[in-house]
N, C-alpha and C positions, 0 to 999 in steps of 0.2 A: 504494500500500500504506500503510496507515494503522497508526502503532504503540500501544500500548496507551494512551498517553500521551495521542492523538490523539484516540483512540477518547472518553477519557472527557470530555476537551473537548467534544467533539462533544455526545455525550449530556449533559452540564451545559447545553448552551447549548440543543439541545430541551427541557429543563425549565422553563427560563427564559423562552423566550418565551410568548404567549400564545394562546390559540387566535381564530382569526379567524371570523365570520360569513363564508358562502359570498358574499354578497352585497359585500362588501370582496377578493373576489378578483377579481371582475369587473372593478372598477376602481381599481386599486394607488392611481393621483393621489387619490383620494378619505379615503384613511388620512392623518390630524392626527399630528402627534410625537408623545410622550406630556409630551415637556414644551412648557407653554403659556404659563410665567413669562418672559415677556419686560421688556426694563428698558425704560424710558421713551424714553428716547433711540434704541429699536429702528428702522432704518429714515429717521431725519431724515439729510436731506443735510445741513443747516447746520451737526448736532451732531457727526456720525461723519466728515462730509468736507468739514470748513469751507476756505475758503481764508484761507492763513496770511500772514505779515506779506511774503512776498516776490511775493504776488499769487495764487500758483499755488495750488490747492485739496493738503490734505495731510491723512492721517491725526490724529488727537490721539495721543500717547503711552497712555494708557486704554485706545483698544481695541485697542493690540495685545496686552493681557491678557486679552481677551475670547471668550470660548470660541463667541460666535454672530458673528464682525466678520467672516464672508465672507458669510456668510445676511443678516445686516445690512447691507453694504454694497450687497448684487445689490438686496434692497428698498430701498435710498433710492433707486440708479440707474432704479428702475421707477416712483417718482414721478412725477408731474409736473415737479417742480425735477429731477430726476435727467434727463428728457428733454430738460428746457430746459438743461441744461448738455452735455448729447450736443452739443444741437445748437449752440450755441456753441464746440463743438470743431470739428465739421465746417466750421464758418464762419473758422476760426484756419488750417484746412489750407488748403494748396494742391494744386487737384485737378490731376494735370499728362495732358497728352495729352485725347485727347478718350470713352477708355472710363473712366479718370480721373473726369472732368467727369460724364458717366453713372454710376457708381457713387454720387458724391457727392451729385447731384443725385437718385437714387432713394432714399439714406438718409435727406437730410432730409425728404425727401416722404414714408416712412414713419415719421419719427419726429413730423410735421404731426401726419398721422393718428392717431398713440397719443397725443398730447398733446389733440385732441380727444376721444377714450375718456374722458381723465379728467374 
C-alpha cells in the first residue's frame, strides 16, 4: 500500500526520467550513464592503487572522496596492470591440498588469457 506521500514520489521520478528508444530495451548493457566526465586519473592502477611506502598496494586518501573510486577501481583491476597484479597475488598464495593447486592453477590460466585480450 503506497501512501500519498509515496504516491507523488513515485510520479516525480516518472517525470524525471527519460523516454527510451524500443531498441535500448533490447539490450539494457548497451545504455552509457548520462555522465561521461570522467577525471584523468579514471581507471590507472599506479594512480588510484599505487603501492605505498610499506610495499603493499593502498588506496591515496583523494579517492576516498571520490564519488566514481569503486567504478574506478573495478577499471584499473580490468587493465592489463590490474591483471598483472591479480596475478602476482595468486603467485604470493599458497595453494594448499591438491583442488587448492587446481583452482589456482585455473585462475592464473584465465587470467594468461585476458592478459593476452589486451
Amino acid at each position: 500500500m503506497l501512501y500519498k506521500h509515496d504516491q507523488d514520489l513515485a510520479c516525480s521520478r516518472r517525470v524525471q526520467t527519460r523516454a527510451l528508444p524500443s531498441s535500448e530495451f533490447e539490450n539494457p548493457k548497451q545504455i552509457k550513464p548520462m555522465n561521461l566526465d570522467k577525471k584523468d586519473c579514471f581507471g590507472v592502477l599506479r594512480i588510484v592503487f599505487p603501492i605505498g611506502d610499506s610495499g603493499l598496494r593502498e588506496s591515496p586518501p583523494g579517492c576516498f572522496q571520490c564519488s566514481e573510486r569503486t567504478a574506478c577501481l573495478k577499471a584499473a583491476l580490468k587493465t592489463k596492470e590490474g591483471l598483472e597484479m591479480k596475478g602476482e597475488v595468486l603467485d604470493r598464495t599458497a595453494a594448499s591440498g591438491m583442488v587448492g593447486r587446481f583452482k589456482r592453477w585455473s585462475r592464473k590460466k584465465e587470467l594468461h588469457r585476458l592478459m593476452k585480450e589486451k
